[in-house]
C-alpha positions in Angstrom: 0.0 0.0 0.0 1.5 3.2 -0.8 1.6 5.9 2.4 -0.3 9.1 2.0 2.2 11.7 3.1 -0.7 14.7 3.3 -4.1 14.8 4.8 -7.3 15.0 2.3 -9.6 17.6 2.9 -13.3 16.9 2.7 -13.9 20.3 0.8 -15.4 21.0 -2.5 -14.6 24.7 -3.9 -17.1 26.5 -5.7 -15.6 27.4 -9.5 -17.4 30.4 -8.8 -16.3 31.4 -5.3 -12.7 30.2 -5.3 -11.4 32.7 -2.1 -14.2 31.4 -0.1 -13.1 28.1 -0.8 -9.5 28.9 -0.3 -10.0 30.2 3.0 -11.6 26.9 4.0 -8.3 25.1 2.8 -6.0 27.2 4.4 -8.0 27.2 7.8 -7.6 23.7 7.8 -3.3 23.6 6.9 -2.4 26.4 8.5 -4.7 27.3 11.8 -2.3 29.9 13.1 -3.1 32.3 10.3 -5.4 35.0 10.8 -8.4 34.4 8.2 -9.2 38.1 8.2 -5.5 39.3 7.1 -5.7 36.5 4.8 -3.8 38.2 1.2 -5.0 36.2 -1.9 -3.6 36.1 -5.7 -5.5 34.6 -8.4 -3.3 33.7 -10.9 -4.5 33.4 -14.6 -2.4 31.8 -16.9 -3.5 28.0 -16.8 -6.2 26.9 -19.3 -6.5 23.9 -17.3 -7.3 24.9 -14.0 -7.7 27.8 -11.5 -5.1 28.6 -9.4 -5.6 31.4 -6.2 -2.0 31.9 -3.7 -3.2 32.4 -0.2 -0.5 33.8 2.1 0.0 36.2 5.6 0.8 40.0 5.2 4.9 39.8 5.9 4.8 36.1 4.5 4.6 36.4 0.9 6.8 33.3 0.4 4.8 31.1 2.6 2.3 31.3 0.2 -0.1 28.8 -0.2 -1.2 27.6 -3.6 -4.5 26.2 -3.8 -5.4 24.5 -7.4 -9.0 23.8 -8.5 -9.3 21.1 -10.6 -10.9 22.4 -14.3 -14.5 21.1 -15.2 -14.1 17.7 -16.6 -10.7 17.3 -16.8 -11.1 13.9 -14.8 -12.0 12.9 -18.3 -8.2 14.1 -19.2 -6.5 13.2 -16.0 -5.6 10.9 -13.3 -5.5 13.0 -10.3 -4.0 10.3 -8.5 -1.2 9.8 -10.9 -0.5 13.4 -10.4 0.1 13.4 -6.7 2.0 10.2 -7.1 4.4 11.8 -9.4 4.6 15.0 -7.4 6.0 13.4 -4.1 8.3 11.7 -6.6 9.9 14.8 -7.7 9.5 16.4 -4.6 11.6 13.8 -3.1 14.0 13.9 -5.7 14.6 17.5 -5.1 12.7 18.4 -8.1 9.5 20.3 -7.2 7.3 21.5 -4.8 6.0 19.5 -1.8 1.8 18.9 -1.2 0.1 20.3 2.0 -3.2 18.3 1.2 -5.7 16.9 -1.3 -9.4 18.1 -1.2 -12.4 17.0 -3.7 -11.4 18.9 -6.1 -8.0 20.4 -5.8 -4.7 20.4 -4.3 -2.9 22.7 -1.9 0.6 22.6 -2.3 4.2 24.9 -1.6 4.5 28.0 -3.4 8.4 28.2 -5.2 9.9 31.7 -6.2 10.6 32.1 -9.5 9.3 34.1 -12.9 7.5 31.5 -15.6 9.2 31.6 -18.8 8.4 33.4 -21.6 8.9 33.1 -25.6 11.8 35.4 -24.9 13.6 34.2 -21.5 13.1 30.4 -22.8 15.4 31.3 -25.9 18.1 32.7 -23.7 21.5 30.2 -22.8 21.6 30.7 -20.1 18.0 29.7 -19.1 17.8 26.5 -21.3 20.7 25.4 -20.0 19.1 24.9 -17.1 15.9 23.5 -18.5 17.9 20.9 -20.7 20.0 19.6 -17.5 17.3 19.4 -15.4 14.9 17.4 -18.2 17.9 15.3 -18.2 17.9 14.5 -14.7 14.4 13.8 -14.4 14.6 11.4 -17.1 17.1 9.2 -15.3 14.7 8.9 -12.9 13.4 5.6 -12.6 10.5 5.5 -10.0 9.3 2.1 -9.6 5.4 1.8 -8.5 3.3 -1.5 -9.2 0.5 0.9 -10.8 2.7 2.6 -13.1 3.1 1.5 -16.7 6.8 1.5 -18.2 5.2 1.4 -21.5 5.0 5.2 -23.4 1.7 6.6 -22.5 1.5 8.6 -25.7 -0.6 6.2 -27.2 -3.1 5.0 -25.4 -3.5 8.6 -24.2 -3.8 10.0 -27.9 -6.2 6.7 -28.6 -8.9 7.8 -25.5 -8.4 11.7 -25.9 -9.9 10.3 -29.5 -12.3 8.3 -28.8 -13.9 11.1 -26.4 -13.0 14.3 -27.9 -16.3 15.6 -29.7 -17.4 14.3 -32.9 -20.2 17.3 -32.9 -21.8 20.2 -31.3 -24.7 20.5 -30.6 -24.5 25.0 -30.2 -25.3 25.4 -34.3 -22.9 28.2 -34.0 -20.3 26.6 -32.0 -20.8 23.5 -34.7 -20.4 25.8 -37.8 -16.8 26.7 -36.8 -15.8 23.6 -36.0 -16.8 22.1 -39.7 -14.8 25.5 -40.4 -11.9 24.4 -38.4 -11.4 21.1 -38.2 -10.7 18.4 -40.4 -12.9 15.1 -40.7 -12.4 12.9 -37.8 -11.4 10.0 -40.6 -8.7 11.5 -41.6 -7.2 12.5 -38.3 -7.7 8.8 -37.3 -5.6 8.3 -40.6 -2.9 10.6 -39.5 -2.4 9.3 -36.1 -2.1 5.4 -37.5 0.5 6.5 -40.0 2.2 8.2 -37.1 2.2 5.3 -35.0 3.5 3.2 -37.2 6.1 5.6 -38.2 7.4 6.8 -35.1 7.5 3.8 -32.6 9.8 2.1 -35.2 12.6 5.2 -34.3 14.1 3.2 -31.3 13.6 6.6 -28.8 14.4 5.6 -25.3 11.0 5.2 -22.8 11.8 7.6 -19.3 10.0 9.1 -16.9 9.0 12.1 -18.5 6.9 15.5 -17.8 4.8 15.6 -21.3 3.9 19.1 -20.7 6.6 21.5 -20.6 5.4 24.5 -21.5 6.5 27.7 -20.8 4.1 28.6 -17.9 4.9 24.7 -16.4 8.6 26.2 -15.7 9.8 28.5 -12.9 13.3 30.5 -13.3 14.4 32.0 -9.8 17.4 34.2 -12.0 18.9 35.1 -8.1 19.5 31.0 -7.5 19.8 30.3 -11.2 17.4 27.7 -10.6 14.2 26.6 -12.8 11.8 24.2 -11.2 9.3 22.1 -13.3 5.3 22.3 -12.2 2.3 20.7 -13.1 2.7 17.1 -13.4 -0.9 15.9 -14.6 0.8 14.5 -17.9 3.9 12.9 -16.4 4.0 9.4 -17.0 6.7 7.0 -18.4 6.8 8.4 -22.6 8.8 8.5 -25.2 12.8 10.8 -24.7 12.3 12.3 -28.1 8.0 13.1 -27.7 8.9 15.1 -24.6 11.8 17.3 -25.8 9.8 17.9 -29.1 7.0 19.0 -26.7 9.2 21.5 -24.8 10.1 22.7 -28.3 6.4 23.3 -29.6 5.7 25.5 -26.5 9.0 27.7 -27.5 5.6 29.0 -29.5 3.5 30.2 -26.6 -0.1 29.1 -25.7 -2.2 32.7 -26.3 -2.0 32.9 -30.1 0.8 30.3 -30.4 3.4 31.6 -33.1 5.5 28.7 -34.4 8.2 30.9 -36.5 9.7 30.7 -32.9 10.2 27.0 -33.0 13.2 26.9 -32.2 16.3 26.9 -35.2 18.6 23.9 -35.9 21.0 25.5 -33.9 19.7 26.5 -30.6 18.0 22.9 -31.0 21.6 21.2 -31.5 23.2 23.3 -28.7 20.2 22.3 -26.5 20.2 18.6 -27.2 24.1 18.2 -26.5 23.5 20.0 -22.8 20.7 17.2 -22.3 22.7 14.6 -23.5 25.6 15.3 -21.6 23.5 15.6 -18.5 21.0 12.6 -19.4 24.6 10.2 -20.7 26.3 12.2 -17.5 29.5 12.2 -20.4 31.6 16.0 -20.6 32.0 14.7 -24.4 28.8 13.6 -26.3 29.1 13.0 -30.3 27.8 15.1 -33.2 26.2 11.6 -34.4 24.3 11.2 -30.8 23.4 14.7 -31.2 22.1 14.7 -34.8 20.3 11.2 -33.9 18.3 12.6 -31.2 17.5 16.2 -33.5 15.9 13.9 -36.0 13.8 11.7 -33.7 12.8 14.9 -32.2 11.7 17.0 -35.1 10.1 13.9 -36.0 8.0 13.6 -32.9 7.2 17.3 -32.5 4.1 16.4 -35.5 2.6 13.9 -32.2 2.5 16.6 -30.3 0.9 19.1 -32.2 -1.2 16.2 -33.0 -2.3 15.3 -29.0 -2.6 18.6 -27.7 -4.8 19.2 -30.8 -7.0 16.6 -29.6 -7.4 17.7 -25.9 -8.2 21.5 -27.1 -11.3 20.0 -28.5 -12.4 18.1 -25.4 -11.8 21.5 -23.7 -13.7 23.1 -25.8 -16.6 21.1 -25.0 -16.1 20.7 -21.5 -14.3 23.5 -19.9 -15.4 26.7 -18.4 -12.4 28.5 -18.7 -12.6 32.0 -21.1 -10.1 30.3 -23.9 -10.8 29.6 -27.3 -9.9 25.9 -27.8 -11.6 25.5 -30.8 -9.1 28.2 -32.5 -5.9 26.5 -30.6 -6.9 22.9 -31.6 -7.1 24.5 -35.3 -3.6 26.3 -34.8 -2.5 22.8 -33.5 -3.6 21.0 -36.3 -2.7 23.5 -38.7 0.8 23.5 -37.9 0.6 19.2 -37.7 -0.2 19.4 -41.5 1.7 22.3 -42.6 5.2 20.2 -41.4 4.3 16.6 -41.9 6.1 16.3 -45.3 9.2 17.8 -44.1 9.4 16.3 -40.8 8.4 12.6 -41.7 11.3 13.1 -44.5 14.7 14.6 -42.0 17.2 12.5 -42.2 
């Protein structure tokens, strides 16, 4: 049996009155503090879930963040996955800890540090740090009698497929995504042909995040530190499918602009920091290098391919103000526009 480190609170937050909620949380894990000097941030860059810091006048970096689980996204998500692989990485050194589990949510430490943006993620400093601690993290090799060493990609991309909508049944909401999308037949086509295609390129299986976008990493610039977030994703997967995801969100999520994927040779001087780290070598080949830049520009079309999938089971389900529909078109979009020329690197 595995040992619950945190206690679970039996609250349920109200989407709609998330400080109220909050304060219930925090009464509960930290009793000394005085709910009427209670200070609260919502924070409102996730287009998953809501996120509100709690914290005492004078003790800013006590803070506690209190997630609320989006609408639906136990269709998405195994919540218990996600606090398994949190107190992995927590005890690895790698993340924040959890204060406590309630219906819907999680408390859990608040980290210093500035997300990354399309501008900070391009500088070397910066990725240096992301590449070396991807690396590490993959070495990781967290045994659990629950958790698959098979890649997840699959049967992930297979259920987000079989549930993402078909139709809508809002006429106007329907109308744009005939506009938008293409056929369900032929994406089913498309993600066979990748399957085939891209299991046969021999990428190592680790213990990756799957979801390193920009927001998902924390730079504290003073420590010259970054600290990965947001585990809901992180399963055992594919080397080259989680680098090429890192790379895709080089783009951004609000209006996602993929002329800043990054260029052969940021990519090149990123991959050898990883591999140096991930082989733990001071010398790593230009072959070993090349080899992984192919199998990741490669893999970079599943992604654009998987995340276009979950933006239209958002779009159906989720009450956050985001346009899904549009960013499972951009997704897509950018999936077709490369295929030729990524299916053919060599």
């Amino acid at each position: 049996m595995e040992r619950f480190m945190e206690p679970h609170l039996d609250i349920t937050i109200d989407d709609n009155d998330i400080i109220k909620g909050a304060t219930d949380v925090v009464k509960s894990i930290r009793p000394s503090w005085s709910v009427d000097k209670l200070q609260f941030k919502l924070f409102t860059n996730g287009i998953t879930n809501k996120l509100v810091g709690v914290w005492c006048p004078g003790h800013y970096n006590d803070m506690v963040l209190v997630r609320v689980y989006g609408h639906k996204t136990d269709l998405l998500i195994d919540r218990r996955d996600e606090t398994r692989n949190i107190r992995i990485l927590n005890k690895a050194g790698y993340t924040h800890s959890i204060y406590a589990t309630f219906n819907n949510g999680l408390a859990y430490q608040f980290i210093e540090g500035d997300t990354l943006t399309t501008e900070t993620i391009r500088q070397p400093e910066v990725y240096w740090l992301v590449a070396k601690r991807m690396a590490q993290m993959h070495r990781l090799t967290p045994n659990h009698p629950e958790m698959s060493k098979s890649p997840v990609i699959w049967n992930k991309t297979e259920k987000f497929m079989q549930i993402m909508p078909k139709k809508f049944s809002d006429p106007i909401k329907q109308a744009k995504f005939e506009k938008l999308i293409r056929p369900y037949s032929e994406l089913e086509e498309e993600y066979f042909m990748l399957k085939e295609k891209l299991s046969k390129l021999d990428s190592p299986v680790v213990y990756a995040h799957n979801d390193l976008l920009l927001g998902n990493v924390l730079y504290n610039k003073k420590e010259n530190s970054v600290t990965f977030i947001d585990f809901e994703y992180t399963a055992y997967n594919y080397q080259a499918y989680d680098i090429a995801n890192h790379f895709a969100e080089f783009a951004g999520v609000d209006g996602p602009d993929y002329t800043l994927y990054p260029e052969e040779t940021l990519q090149r001087a990123w991959l050898r920091i990883y591999l140096q780290a991930y082989n733990k070598a001071s010398n790593v080949s230009e072959d070993e290098v090349t080899k992984l830049y192919i199998q990741v520009n490669k893999f970079v079309l599943l992604t654009h391919f998987f995340w276009g999938c979950w933006s239209l089971i958002q779009s159906q389900h989720s009450f956050i103000d985001f346009d899904f529909l549009t960013y499972a078109f951009r997704r897509f979009e950018e999936y077709f526009k490369q295929r030729e020329k990524c299916l053919e690197i060599d």
